[in-house]
C-alpha positions as CSV (number, residue, x, y, z in Angstrom):
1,X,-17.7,-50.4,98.8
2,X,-18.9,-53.8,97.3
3,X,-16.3,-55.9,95.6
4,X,-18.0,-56.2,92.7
5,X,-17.8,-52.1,92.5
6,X,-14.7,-52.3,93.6
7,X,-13.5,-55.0,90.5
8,X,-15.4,-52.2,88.4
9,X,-13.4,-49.5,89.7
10,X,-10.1,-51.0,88.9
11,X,-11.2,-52.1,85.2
12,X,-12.1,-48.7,84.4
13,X,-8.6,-47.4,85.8
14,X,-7.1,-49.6,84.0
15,X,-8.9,-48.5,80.7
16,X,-8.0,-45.1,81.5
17,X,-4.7,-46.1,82.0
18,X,-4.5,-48.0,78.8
19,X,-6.1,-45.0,76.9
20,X,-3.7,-42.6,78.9
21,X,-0.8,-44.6,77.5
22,X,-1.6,-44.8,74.1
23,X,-2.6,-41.0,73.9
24,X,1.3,-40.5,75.3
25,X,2.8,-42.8,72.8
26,X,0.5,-41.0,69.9
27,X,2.3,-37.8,71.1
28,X,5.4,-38.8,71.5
29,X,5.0,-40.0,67.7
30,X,4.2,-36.5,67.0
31,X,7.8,-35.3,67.6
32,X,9.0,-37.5,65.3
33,X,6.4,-38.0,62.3
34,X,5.5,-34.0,62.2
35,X,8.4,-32.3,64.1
36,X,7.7,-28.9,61.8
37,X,4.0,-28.7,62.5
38,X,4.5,-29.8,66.5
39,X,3.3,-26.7,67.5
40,X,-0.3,-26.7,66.2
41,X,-0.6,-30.5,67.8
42,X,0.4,-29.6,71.1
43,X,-2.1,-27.0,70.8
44,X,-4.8,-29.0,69.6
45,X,-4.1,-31.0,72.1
46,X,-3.7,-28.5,74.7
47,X,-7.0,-27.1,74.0
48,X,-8.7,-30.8,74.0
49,X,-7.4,-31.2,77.6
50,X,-8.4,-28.0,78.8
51,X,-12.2,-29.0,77.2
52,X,-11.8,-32.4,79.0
53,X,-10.9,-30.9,82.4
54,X,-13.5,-27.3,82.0
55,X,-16.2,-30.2,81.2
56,X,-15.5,-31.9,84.5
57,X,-14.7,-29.1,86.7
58,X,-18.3,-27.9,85.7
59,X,-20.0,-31.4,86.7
60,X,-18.3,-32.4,89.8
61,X,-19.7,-29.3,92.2
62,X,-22.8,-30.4,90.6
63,X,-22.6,-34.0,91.5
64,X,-21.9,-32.8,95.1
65,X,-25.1,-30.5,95.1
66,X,-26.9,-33.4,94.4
67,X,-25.1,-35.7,97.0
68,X,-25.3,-33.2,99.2
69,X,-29.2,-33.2,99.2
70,X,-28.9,-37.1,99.3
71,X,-29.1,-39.0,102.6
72,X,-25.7,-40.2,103.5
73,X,-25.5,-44.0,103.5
74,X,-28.5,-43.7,101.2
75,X,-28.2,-45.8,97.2
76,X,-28.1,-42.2,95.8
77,X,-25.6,-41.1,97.7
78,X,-23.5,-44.2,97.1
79,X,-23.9,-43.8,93.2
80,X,-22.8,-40.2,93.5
81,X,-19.8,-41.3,95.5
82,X,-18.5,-43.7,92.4
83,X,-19.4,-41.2,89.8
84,X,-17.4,-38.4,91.6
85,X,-14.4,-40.6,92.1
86,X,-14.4,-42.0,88.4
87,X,-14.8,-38.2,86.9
88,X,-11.6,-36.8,89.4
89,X,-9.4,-39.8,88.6
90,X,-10.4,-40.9,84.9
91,X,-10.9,-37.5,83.5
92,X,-10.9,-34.2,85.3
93,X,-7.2,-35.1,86.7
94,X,-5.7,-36.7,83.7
95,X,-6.9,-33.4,81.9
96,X,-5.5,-31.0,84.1
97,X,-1.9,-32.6,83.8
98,X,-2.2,-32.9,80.7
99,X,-3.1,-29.0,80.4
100,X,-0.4,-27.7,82.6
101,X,2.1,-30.3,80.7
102,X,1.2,-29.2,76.8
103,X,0.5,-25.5,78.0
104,X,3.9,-24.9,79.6
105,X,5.6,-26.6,76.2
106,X,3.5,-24.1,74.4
107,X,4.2,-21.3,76.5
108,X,7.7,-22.2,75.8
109,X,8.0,-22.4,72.8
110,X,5.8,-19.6,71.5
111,X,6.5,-17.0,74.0
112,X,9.4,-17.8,76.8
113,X,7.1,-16.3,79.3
114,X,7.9,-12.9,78.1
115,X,3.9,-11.8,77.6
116,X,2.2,-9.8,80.5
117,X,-1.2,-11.6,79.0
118,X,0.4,-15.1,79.9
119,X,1.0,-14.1,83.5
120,X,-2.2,-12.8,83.9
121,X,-3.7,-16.4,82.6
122,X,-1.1,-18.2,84.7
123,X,-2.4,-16.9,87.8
124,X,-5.7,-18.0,86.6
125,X,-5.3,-21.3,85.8
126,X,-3.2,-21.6,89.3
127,X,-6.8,-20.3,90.6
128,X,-8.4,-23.4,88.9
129,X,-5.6,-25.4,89.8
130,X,-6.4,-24.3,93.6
131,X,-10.2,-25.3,92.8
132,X,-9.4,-28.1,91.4
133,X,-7.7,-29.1,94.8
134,X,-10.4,-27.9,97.1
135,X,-12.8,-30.4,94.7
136,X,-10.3,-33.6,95.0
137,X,-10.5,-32.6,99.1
138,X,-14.8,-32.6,98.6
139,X,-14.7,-35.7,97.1
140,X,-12.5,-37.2,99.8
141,X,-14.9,-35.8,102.7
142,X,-18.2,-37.4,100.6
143,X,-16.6,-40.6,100.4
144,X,-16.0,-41.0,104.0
145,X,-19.8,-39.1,104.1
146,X,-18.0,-36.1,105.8
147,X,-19.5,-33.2,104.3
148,X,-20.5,-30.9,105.9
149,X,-21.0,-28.0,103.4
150,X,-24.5,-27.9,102.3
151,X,-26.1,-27.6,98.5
152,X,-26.0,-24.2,98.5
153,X,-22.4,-23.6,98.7
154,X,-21.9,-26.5,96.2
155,X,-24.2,-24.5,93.6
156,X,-22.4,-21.1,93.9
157,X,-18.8,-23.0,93.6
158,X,-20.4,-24.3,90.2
159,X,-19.9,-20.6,88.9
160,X,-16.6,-20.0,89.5
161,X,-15.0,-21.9,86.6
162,X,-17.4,-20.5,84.6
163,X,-15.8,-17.3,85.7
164,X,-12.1,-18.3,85.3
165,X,-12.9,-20.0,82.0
166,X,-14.2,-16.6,80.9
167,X,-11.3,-15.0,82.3
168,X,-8.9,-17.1,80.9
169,X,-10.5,-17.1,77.2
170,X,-10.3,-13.2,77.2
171,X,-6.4,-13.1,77.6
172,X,-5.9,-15.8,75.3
173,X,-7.9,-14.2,72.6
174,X,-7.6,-10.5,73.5
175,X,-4.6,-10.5,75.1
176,X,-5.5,-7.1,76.5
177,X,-1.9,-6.4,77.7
């Protein structure tokens, strides 16, 4: 990596950070300014973050079809490498955290875990949570160009949040049991 990307890379952490700080402090001035209507903002916010970290969690095994299809050392597959490191640390994982965080206080304070629904969606958002890991490994292994998975099974990993999302949606909105 050049130093110039480099320099680039740690500006827009620190943006993120910055933002990151100031969405924290805005919530922590929720407990105070609207303590009696805290539960709908957490859940506003809950359901932001999950949108932030579905969006990403559907682009990043697409990013790696693409880089995997690129030459390795090639300017494409360099690009890809800074776009897949920027969406995993500026987004998808500040979403995720963010997720688990507000959906536990949520979960909390709405149902004390009592809801067979809940358990059901637990275990599939520790299934995302899981893919989420084997992606933040990927990205790892293309940055030190060690794929070795080709495009294909990047492509059919692209469907699988779409399945736990759908999953997920239909106990939250169901609630079948």
């Amino acid at each position: 990596m050049s130093a110039e990307a480099s320099d680039e890379g740690r500006k827009a952490a620190r943006r993120a950070t910055i933002a990151l700080l100031i969405f924290a402090v805005l919530t922590a001035l929720l407990f105070f300014v609207a303590p009696d209507d805290l539960y709908n903002w957490i859940k506003a916010l809950h359901v932001i973050a999950v949108i932030s970290w579905m969006a990403g969690m559907f682009y990043l095994p697409r990013l790696f079809v693409y880089h995997a299809e690129a030459g390795a050392g090639s300017p494409q597959a360099e690009t890809f490498k800074v776009m897949e490191r920027r969406l995993l640390r500026l987004i998808i994982n500040p979403a995720m955290t963010a997720s688990w965080v507000f959906g536990f206080w949520l979960a909390w304070k709405g149902f004390g875990f009592a809801v067979g629904w809940l358990h059901a969606k637990l275990a599939a958002v520790l299934l995302l949570s899981a893919l989420h890991g084997y992606l933040s490994r990927a990205q790892r292994l293309f940055e030190a160009d060690r794929n070795t998975k080709p495009a294909r099974h990047w492509r059919m990993l692209n469907e699988v949040p779409a399945l736990l999302m759908v999953v997920i949606v239909i106990l939250v909105i169901v609630k079948p049991f």
